[in-house]
N, C-alpha and C positions, 0 to 999 in steps of 0.2 A: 017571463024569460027575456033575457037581453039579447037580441038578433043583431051578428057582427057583420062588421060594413067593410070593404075594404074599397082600394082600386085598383084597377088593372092597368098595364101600360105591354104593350109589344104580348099579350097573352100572359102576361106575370102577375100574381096578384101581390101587391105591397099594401105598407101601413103607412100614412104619412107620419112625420115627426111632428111633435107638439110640445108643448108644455103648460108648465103648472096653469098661468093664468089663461090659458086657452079652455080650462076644461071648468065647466059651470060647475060651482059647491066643491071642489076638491080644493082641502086645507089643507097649511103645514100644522102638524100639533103643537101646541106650545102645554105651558105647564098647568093652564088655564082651560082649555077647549080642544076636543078632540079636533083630529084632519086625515091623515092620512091612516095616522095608527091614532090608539088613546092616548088621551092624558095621563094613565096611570102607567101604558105602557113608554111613550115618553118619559116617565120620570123615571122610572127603571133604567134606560138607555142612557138618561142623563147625568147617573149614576156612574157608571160604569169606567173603571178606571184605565189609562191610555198609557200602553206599554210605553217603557220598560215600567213596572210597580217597582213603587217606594216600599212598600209592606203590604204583605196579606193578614188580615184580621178575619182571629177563629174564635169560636162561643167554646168554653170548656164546660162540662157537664154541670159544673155548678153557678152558670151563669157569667164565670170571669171573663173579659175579654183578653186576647192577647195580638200581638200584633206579630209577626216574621218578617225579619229584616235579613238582610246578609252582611257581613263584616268585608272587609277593604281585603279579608284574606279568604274570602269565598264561604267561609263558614255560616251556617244558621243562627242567629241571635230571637229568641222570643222573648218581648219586652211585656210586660203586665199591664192594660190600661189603667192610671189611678191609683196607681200604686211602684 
C-alpha cells in the first residue's frame, strides 16, 4: 500500500505542484508503449474524431458501410462506402 505524503504550511495540508518529468517511470503513451494509459487505449483516443464531424459511419446488418453526412440544407444524406 502506497502511504500519502503531503505538507503543511500555517496548519494546512497542501500537495505541491509537479510534473510529468518530475515523477520517476511515468510516460506519455504513444502508439508503441504504454504511459500513462495503454497503447491500445491510446489508439482508441487517437482515433477519435474532433467535432464538428464530417460523417458518421454505421455497419448495416449485412455488413455494408455507410457514411451520414448533412446537405448545405440541413437534411441527412447516407452515402454507401464502395459503392
Amino acid at each position: 500500500m502506497v502511504e500519502w505524503k503531503w505538507l503543511k504550511k500555517g496548519g494546512v495540508r497542501f500537495y505541491p505542484r509537479t510534473h510529468l518529468k518530475a515523477v520517476d517511470g511515468l510516460n506519455i503513451a504513444t502508439a508503441d508503449s504504454d504511459g500513462l494509459l495503454s497503447k491500445s487505449d491510446k489508439a482508441k483516443l487517437d482515433k477519435l474524431q474532433v467535432e464538428p464531424f464530417d460523417g458518421l459511419k454505421f455497419k448495416s446488418p449485412d455488413g455494408s458501410i455507410f457514411t451520414l453526412s448533412v446537405s448545405n440544407e440541413g437534411k441527412p444524406v447516407f452515402t454507401k462506402e464502395g459503392g
